[in-house]
C-alpha positions as CSV (number, residue, x, y, z in Angstrom):
1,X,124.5,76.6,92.0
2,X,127.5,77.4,94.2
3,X,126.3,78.7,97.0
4,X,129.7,79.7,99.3
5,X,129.1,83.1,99.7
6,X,133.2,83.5,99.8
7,X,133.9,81.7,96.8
8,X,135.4,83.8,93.9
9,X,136.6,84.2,90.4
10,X,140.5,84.9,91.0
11,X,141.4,87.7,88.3
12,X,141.5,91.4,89.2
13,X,140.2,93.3,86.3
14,X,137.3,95.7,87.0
15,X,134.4,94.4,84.6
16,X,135.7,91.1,84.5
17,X,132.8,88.9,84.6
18,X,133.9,86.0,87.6
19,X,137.1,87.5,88.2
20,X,136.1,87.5,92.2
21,X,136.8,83.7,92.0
22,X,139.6,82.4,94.0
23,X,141.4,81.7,90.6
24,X,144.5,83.2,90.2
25,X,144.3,86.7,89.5
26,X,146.0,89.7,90.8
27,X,145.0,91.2,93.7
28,X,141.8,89.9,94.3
29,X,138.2,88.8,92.8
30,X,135.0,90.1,91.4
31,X,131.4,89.0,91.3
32,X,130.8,86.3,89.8
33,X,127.0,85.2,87.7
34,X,124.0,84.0,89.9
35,X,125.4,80.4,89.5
36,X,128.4,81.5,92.0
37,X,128.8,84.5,94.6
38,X,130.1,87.5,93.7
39,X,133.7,87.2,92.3
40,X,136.8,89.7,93.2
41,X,140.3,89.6,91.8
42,X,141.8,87.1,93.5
43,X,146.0,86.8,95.0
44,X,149.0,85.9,94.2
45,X,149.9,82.4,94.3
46,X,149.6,81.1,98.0
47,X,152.7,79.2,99.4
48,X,154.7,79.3,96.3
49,X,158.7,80.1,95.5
50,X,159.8,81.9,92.8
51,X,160.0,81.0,89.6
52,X,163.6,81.0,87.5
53,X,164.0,83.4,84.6
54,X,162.8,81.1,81.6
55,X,161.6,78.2,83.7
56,X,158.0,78.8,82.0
57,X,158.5,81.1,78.9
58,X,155.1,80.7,77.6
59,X,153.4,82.7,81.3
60,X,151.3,85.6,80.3
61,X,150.4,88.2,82.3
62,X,147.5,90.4,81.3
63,X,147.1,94.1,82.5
64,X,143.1,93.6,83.4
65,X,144.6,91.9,86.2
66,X,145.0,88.0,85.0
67,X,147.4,85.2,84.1
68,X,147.4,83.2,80.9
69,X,149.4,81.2,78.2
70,X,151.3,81.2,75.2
71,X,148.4,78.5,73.0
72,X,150.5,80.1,70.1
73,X,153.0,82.5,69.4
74,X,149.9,85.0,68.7
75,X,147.3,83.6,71.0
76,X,147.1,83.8,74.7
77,X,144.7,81.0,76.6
78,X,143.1,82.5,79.4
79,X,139.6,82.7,81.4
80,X,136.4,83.7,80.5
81,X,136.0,85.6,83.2
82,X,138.7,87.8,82.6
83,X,137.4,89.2,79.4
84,X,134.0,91.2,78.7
85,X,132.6,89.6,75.5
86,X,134.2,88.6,71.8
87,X,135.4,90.9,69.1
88,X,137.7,93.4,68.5
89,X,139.6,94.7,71.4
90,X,142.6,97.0,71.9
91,X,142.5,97.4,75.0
92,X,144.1,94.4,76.6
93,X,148.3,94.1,77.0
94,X,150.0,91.5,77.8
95,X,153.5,91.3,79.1
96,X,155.4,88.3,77.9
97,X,159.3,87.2,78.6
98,X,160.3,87.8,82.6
99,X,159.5,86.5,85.4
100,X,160.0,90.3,86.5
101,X,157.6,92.3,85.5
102,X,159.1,95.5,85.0
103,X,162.2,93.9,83.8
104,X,164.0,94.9,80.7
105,X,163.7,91.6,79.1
106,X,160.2,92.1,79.8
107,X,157.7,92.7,76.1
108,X,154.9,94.4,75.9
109,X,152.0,93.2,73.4
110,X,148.6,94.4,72.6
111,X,145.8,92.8,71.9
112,X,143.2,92.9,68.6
113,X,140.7,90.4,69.3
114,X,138.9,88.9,71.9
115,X,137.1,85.1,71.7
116,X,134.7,84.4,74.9
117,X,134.1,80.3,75.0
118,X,130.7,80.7,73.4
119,X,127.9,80.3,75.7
120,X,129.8,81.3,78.6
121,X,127.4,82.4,81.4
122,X,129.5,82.6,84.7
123,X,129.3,78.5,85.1
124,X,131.4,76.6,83.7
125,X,133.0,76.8,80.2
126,X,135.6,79.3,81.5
127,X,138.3,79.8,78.8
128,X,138.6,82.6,76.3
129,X,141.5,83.5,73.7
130,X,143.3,86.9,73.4
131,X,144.8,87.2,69.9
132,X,148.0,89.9,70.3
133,X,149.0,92.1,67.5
134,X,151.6,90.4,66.5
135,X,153.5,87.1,67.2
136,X,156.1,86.6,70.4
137,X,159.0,85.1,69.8
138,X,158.6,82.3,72.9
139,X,157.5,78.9,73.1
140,X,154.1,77.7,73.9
141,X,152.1,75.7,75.8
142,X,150.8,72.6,74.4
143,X,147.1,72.0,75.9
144,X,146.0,68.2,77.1
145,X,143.2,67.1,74.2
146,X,142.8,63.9,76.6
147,X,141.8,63.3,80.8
148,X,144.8,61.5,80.7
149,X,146.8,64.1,82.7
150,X,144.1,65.2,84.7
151,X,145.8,63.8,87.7
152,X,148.5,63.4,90.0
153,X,150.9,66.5,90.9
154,X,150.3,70.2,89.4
155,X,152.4,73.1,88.8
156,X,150.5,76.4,89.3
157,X,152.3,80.1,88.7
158,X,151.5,83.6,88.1
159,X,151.6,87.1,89.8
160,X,149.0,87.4,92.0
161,X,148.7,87.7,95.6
162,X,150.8,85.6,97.9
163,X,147.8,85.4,100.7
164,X,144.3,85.8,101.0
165,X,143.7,89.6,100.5
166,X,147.5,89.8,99.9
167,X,148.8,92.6,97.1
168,X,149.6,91.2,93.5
169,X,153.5,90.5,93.1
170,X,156.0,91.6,90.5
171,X,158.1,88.1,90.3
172,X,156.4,85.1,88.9
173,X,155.8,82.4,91.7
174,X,155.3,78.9,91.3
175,X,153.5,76.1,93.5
176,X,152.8,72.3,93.2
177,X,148.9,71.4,93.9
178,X,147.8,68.1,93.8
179,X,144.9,66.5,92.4
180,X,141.5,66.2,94.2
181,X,139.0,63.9,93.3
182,X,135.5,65.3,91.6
183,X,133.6,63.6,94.4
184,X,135.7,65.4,97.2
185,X,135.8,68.5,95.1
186,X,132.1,68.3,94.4
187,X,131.1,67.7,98.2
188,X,133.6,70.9,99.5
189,X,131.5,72.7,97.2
190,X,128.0,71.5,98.4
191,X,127.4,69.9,95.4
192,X,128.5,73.5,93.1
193,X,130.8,72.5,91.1
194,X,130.9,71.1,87.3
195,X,132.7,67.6,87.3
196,X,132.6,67.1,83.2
197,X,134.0,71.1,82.9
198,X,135.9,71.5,86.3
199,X,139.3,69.9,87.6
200,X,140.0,70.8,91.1
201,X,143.9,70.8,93.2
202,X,144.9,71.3,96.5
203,X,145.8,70.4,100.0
204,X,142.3,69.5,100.5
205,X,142.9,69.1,104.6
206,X,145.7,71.0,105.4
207,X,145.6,73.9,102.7
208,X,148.2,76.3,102.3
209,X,149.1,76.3,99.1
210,X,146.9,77.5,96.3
211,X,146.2,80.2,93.7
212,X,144.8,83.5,94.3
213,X,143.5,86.6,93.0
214,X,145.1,88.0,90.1
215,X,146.0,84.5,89.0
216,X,142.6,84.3,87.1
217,X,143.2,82.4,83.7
218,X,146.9,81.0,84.4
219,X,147.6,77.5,83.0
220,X,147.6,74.8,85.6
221,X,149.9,72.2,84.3
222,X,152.1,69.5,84.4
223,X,154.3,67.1,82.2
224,X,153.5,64.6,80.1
225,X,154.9,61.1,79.3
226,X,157.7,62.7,77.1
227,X,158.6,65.0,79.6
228,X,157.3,68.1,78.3
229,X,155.2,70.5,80.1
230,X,151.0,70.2,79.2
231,X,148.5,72.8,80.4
232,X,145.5,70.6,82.4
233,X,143.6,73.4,83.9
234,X,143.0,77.5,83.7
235,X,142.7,79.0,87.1
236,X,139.2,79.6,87.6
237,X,137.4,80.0,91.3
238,X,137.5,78.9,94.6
239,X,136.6,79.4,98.3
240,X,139.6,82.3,99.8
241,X,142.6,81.6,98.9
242,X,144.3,78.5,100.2
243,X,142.1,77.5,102.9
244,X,141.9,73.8,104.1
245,X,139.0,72.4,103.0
246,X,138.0,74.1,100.1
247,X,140.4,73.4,96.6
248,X,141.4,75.5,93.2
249,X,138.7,75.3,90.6
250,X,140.4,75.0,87.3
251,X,138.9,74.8,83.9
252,X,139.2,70.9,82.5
253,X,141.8,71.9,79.6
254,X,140.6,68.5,78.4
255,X,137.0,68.9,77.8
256,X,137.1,72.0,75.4
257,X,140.5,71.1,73.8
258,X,138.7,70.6,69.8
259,X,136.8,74.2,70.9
260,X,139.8,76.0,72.0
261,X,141.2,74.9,68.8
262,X,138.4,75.7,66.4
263,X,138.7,79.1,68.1
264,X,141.9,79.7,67.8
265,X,141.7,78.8,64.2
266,X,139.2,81.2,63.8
267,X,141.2,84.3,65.0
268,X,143.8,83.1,63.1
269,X,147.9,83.5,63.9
């Protein structure tokens, strides 16, 4: 069980099962299951710059209050505690295209179906696909099938708040996070956190930089031996935002790449 009673899912949207976790969503956190405290939409990201017009094409950014990516032109990859169940649902848009959101360049999608990681329960397993009604013309992000990648550096981005209890921001920022070990991850946590499911980032002694609310579901990523980007991690919880002592939960990309897959076949596109 995690039992820091600060620790919360980092999306925004109201309903949103663990969007209280200090993953990055926008604006804050929500409550998360009895395995964690209660979540609240969670900040911007914390001691970031901005990010360059095109410098990550495939960022999503989803009106309940989340971030996520392009898995494929049709398909957004973002947290499970961001969306409320599987099926058919409308009434999810995401904005694709600009690092401004209300720029012109900036397109507007809705959403027709909804895929929760099955057996999600608020611990763990905290991915979930948003099929859009029809395919975006941008690139995508390709997701890391092996633990290979899960260390070193980290880029984080998305729109949420800038500081702990910040507001969410209209220009995509970007941060690099780097890796902490699951043992020092594990032992911040008081033993609450999920080593085989979880990868963790951060200035583990100094802080300062991390995700926030409102960046719920946003890739974590970095590149890979060719050069090209990979998405490790999905911004998933934490303790505050950026606090020494306490680093980004993310969702180990690498563990439920063949499921995230399978799903994605499944809603097709």
């Amino acid at each position: 069980m995690r039992t820091h009673t600060t620790a919360w899912k980092r999306g925004l949207a109201a309903g949103a099962v663990a969007l209280a976790a200090f993953s990055l969503q926008p604006g804050g956190a929500q409550a998360a299951p009895a395995k964690s405290p209660a979540k609240e939409p969670g900040p911007y990201v914390v001691g970031g710059v901005p990010a360059q017009q095109g410098e990550f094409p495939w960022m999503v950014r989803l009106s309940m209050g989340c971030g996520g990516a392009l898995y494929t032109r049709q398909i957004v990859l973002t947290a499970a505690h961001c969306v409320n169940g599987s099926g058919a649902d409308t009434s999810i848009t995401a904005t694709v295209g600009a690092v401004e959101l209300d720029s012109p360049q900036a397109v507007k999608v809705g959403s027709t179906r909804v895929l929760q990681a099955p057996g999600y329960n608020g611990s763990g397993k905290d991915w979930a696909l948003i099929k859009l009604a029809r395919p975006v013309d941008l690139p995508t992000l390709r997701t890391a099938d092996t633990p290979a990648y899960n260390s070193g550096t980290f880029t984080v981005a998305g729109w949420g708040a800038d500081k702990e209890g910040g507001a969410q921001q209209n220009h995509l920022l970007k941060a690099e996070v780097p890796y902490v070990d699951d043992a020092a991850c594990n032992s911040a946590y008081g033993g609450g956190t999920i080593p085989a499911e979880e990868i963790c980032a951060g200035k583990l002694d100094t802080g300062g930089v991390d995700t926030c609310q409102g960046d719920s579901g946003g890739p974590m990523f970095r590149k890979d031996d060719s050069g090209a980007w990979i998405e490790v991690g999905i911004v998933s919880w934490g303790t505050g935002c950026a606090r020494p002592g306490y680093p980004g939960v993310y969702t180990k990309v690498s563990t439920f790449a063949k499921d995230i897959a399978a799903g994605a076949a499944s809603l097709g596109g």
